[in-house]
N, C-alpha and C positions, 0 to 999 in steps of 0.2 A: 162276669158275663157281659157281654157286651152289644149295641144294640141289631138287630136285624137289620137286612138292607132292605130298604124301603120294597113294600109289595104293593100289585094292582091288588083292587078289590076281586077282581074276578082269578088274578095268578095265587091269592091268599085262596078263595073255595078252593081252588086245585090242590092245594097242598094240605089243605086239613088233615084232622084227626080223623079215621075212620070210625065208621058205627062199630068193626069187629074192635077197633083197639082201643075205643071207649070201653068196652065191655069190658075190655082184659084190666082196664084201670079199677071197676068196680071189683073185679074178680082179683085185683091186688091188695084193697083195703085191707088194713089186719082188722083181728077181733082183738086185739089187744087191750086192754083199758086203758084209752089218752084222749082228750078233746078230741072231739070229730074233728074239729079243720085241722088241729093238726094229721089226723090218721090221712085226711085226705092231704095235706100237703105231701108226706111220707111217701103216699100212694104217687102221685105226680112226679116228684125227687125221684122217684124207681124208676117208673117207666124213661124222664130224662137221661139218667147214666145209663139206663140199660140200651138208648141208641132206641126202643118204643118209639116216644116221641123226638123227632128228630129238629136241629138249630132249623128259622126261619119258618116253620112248621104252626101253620092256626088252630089252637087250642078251641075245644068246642065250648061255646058261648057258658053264659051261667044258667042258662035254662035249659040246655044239654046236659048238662052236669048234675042241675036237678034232680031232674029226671031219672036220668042212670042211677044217680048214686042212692036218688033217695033221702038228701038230706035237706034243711034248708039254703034259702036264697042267702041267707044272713051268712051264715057259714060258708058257703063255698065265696062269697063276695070276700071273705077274711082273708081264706087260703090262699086266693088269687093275688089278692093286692099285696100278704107277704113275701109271696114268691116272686112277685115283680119286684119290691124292696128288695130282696135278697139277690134278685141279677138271675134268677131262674126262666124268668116272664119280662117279654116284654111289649107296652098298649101302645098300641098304634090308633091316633084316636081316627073313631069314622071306618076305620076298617076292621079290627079287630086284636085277640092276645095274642101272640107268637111265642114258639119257643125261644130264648135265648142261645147265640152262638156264645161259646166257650171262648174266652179271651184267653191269648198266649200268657205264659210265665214267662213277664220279663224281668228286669231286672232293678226294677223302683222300688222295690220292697222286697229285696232277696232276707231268704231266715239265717239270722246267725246268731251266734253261742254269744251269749251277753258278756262272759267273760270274754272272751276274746277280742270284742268289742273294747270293750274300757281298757284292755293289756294293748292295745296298739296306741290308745290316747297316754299311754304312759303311765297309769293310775292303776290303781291296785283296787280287786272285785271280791267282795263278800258277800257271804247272802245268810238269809236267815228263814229257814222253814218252820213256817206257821202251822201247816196241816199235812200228813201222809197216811191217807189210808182209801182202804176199797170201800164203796158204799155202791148202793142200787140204782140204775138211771130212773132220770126224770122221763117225763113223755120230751123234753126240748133238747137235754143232755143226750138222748137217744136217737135224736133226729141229727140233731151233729154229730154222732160218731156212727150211724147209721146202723146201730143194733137193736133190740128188744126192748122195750119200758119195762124196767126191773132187771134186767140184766146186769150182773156185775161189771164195774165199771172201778178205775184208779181216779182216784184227786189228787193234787199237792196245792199249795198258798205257800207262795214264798217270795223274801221281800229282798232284791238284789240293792248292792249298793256301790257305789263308785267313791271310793276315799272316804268310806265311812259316811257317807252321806246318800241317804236312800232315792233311787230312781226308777224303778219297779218291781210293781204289784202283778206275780205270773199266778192268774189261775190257772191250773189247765188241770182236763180231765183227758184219758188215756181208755183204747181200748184193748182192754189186756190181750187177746187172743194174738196182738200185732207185737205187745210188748210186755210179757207176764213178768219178767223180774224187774220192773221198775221202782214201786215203792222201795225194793232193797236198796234199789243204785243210786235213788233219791237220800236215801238217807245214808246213807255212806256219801254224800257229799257230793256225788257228779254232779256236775251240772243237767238236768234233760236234755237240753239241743245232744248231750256228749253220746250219753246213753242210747238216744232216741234214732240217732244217723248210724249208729253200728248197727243198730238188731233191726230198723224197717229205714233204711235209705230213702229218703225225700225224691220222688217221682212229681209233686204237684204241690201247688199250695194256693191258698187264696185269701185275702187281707182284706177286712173291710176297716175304716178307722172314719172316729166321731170325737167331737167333744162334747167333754160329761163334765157334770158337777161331781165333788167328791162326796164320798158318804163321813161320817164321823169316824167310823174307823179308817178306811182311806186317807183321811184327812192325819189322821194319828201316824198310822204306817210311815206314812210322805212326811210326814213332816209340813203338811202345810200352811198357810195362811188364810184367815175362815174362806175366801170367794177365790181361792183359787182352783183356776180351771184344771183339769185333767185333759188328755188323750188317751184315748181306748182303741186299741189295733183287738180285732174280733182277727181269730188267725186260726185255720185249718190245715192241716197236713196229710196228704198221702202217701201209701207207697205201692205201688201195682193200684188196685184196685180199691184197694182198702183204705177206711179214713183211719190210722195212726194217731192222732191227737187233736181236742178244739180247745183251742186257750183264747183268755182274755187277759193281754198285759196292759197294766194301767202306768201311767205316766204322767211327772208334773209339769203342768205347759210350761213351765219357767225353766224347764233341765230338758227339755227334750226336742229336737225337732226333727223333722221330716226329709230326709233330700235324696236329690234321682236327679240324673242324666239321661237326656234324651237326645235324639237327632231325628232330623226331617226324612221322610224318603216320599216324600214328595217332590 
């Protein structure tokens, strides 16, 4: 998400949220069992992709929000400030929250099949699966693939390696209704990117990346050295409408970098 173009104080009132489509946000919350700021993030995330609330668009304060929803200050302060972390939101200080405009899919971080990847550098790609199976979402696993807390839901863990020498850690959880024979094709050996682009073709995606410390098993997987950093690509995928897959590939800063081409059009 990317940031709004700067608003008057007075062209932001105009754009507000109305009082009807406040309503329809309270009247979106599920009853589901999940942390209230998450339900209310859920709630906000809908109204956003449903075009509800529209980019550039001033979100009602947090004592609007209050109010409506009925919950605390504390809580909707939570929701708010993750969904601006997340590029959902964004705080214009002195005037107020806006929605986020949707940034193009360019080409700085296009998704590609890891093998493929390592089979152009010349080296040979293996991989080794740690985990395949269905389990139940979380209320956060839910909010990323955008289904039901407790709804069935695919995992894999699996540790790719380039010459026999490991350089990612792919969590990713899948939501079957997009892709129901995947655990099979998982384990029969396709790669996911292989699987994943024939049955829901990649319409969207979106990449967030941090560096992390590793965990002790991380550390084992990689192969690493006690303080060595990691890189975490947090990655979502579409197709039409639908979120298809949220992974988290892990990587060792020392085997891995970053790069994109860009040009001015200014």
């Amino acid at each position: 998400m990317s940031e709004p173009t700067p608003l008057s104080s007075q062209s932001a009132a105009q754009q507000g949220v109305s009082q009807q489509t406040l309503s329809e946000l309270a009247a979106a919350m599920s009853d589901t069992p999940a942390p209230i700021y998450q339900r209310v993030k859920q709630a906000i995330i809908g109204q956003i992709r449903a075009g509800v609330w529209k980019p550039h668009q001033r979100v009602p304060s947090e004592s609007e929000l209050v109010n409506e929803l009925g919950v605390s200050r504390m809580t909707i302060n939570r929701a708010l400030r993750e969904l601006t972390s997340e590029g959902f939101l964004i705080r214009m200080q002195g005037v107020g929250t806006f929605v986020a405009e949707a940034k193009a899919y360019t080409p700085m971080l296009e998704v590609h099949n890891i093998a493929d990847e390592i089979a152009q550098r010349g080296h040979r790609h293996d991989s080794k699966i740690l985990v395949c199976e269905a389990r139940l979402a979380d209320a956060e696993q839910a909010l990323q693939l955008g289904i039901a807390p407790g709804a069935m839901l695919f995992y894999s863990q699996i540790v790719h390696y380039e010459n026999n020498v490991p350089v990612q850690i792919e969590d990713r959880f899948v939501n079957p209704e997009t892709a129901p024979d995947y655990l099979q094709q998982v384990l029969n050996k396709q790669t996911p990117y292989t699987y994943l682009m024939e049955i829901a073709p990649l319409t969207a995606g979106e990449h967030r990346v941090e560096a992390v410390g590793a965990s002790d098993e991380q550390r084992e997987l990689l192969q690493l050295s006690e303080h060595e950093p990691c890189l975490l690509i947090h990655r979502r995928t579409w197709s039409g409408s639908r979120v298809v897959t949220s992974a988290r590939l892990i990587y060792p800063g020392s085997r891995y970098q970053l790069f994109g081409r860009f040009t001015s059009h200014g």
